[in-house]
C-alpha positions as CSV (number, residue, x, y, z in Angstrom):
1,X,-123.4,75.1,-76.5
2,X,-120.7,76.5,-73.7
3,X,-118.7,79.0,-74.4
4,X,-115.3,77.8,-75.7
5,X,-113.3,80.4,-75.4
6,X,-110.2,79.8,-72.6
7,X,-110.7,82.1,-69.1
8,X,-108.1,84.1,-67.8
9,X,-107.4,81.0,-65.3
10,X,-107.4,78.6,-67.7
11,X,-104.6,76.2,-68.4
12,X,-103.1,76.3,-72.5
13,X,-103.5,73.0,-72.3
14,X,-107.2,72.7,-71.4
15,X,-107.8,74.5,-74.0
16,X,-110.0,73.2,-77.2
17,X,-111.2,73.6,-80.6
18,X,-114.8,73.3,-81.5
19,X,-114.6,70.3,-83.6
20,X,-117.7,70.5,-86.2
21,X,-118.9,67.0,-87.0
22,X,-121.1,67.1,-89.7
23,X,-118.4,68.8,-92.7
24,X,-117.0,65.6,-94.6
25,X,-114.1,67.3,-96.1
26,X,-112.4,64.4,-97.5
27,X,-112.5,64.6,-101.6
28,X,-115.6,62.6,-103.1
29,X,-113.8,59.2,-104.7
30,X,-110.7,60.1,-103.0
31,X,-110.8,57.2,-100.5
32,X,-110.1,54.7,-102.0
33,X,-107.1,54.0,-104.0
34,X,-107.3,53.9,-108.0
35,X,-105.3,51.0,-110.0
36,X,-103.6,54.0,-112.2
37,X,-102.0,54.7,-108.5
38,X,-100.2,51.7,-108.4
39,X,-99.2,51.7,-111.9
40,X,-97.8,55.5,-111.4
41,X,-95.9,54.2,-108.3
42,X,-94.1,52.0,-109.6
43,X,-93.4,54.2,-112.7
44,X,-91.5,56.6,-110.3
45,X,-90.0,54.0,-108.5
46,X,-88.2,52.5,-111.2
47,X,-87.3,55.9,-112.9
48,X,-86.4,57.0,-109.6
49,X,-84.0,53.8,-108.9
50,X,-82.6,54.1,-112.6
51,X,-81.9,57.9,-112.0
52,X,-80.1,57.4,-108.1
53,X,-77.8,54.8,-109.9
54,X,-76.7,57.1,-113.0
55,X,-76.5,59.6,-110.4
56,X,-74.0,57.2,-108.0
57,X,-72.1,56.2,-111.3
58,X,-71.1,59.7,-111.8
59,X,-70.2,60.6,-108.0
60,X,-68.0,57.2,-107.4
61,X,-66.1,58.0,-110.9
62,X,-65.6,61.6,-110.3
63,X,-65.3,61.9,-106.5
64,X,-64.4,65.5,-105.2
65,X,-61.4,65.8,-102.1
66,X,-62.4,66.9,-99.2
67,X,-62.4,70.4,-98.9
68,X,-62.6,70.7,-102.8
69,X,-65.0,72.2,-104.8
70,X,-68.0,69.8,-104.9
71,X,-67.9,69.8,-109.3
72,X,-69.6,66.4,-109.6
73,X,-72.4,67.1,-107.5
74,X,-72.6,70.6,-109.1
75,X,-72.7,69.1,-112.5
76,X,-75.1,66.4,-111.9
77,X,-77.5,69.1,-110.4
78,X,-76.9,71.5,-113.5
79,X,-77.7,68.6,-115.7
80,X,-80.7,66.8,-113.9
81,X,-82.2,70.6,-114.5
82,X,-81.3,71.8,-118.3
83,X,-82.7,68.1,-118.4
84,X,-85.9,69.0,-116.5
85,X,-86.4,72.1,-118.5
86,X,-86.1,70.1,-121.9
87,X,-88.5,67.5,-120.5
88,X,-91.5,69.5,-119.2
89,X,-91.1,71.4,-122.6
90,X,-91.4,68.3,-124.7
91,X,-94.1,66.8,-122.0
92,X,-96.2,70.2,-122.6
93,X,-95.7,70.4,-126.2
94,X,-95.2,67.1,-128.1
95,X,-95.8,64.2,-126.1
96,X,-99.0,65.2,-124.0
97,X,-100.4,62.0,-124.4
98,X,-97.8,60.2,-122.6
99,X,-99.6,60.0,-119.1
100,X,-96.8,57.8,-117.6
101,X,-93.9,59.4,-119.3
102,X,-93.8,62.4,-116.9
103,X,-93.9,60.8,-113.9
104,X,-91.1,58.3,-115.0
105,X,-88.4,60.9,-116.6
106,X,-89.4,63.8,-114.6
107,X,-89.9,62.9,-110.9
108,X,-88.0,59.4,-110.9
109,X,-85.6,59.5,-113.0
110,X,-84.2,63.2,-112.9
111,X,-85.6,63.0,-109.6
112,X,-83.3,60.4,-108.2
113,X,-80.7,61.9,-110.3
114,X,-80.6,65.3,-108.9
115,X,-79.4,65.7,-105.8
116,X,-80.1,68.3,-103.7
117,X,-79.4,66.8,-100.4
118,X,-75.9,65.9,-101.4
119,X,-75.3,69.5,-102.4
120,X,-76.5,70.3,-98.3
121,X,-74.5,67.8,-96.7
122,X,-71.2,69.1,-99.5
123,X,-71.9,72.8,-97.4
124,X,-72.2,71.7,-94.2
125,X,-68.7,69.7,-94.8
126,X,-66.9,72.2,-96.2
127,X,-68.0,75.0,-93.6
128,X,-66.8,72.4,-91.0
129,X,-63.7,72.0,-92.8
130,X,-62.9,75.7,-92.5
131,X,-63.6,76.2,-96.3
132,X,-66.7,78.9,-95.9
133,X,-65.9,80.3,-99.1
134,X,-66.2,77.9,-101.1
135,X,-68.9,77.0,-99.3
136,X,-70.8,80.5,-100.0
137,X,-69.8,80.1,-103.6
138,X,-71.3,76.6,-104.0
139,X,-74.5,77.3,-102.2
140,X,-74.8,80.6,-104.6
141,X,-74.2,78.6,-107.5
142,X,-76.1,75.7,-107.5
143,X,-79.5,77.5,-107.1
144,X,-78.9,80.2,-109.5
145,X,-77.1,77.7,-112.2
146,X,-80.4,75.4,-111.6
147,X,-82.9,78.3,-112.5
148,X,-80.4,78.9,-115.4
149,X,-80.4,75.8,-116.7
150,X,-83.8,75.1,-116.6
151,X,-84.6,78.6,-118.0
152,X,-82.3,78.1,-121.1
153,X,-82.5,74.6,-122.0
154,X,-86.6,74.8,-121.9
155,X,-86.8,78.5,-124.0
156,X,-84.3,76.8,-126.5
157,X,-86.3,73.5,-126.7
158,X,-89.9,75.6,-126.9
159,X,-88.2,77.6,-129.9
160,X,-86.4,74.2,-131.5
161,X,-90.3,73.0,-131.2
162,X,-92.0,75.8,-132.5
163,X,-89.5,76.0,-135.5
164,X,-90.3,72.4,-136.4
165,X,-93.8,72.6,-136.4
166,X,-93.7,75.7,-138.6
């Protein structure tokens, strides 16, 4: 086999990769789609609808000015988590055997209800608004009140869990 290495008067773009032909590296039974696919798919995708239109309901009825304070999209965020962190507690704990349950609360519907590329678009508006401030406040916020709430509202559901069962 020639040597593969690039010369000193070689082009960057005449340069290759040994390619090794033999290696199948895709995943044994991995080629071909499963039903349970489908069925999760369209588990997400209706969670994920119903979750993007709670989410829109609570925007278009609690609008912030321009310039404000971004509140509903803050509070939406806050909520989606201290919701995810009750879920994947009860998901974990109670209702293991649930297989579709997850994928329908967790990444459809507080998945479309979350909405983290709002909350980017709400700091790029208000720094081109002149309103960088609030802008550093909100983009400090939202991440650290997310861990929070997912922290707290999934320790308090473990111990109302554990309590229960004991």
């Amino acid at each position: 086999m020639p040597d593969q290495h690039p010369t000193e008067d070689t082009d960057a773009s005449d340069r290759r990769d040994p390619l090794v032909t033999d290696i199948d590296l895709r995943v044994a039974g991995r080629s071909r789609r499963r039903h349970g696919d489908r069925a999760v798919l369209v588990t997400i995708a209706a969670g994920g609808a119903a979750g993007a239109a709670a989410r829109y309901l609570i925007g278009a009825t609690w609008p912030a000015p321009a310039g404000a304070f971004p509140t509903s999209t803050l509070a939406i965020n806050l909520l989606g988590c201290a919701l995810i962190g009750v879920l994947m507690v009860l998901i974990t704990d109670v209702w293991s055997k649930q297989r579709l349950l997850r994928p329908f609360l967790g990444t459809g519907v507080l998945g479309g209800f979350t909405t983290f590329s709002t909350y980017t678009v709400d700091i790029q508006r208000l720094v081109a608004g002149a309103h960088a401030g609030t802008a550093l406040l909100y983009l400090t916020l939202t991440p650290v009140g997310a861990l929070l709430a997912v922290w707290v509202t999934a320790n308090a559901t473990r111990r109302l869990v554990n309590w229960r069962i004991a």
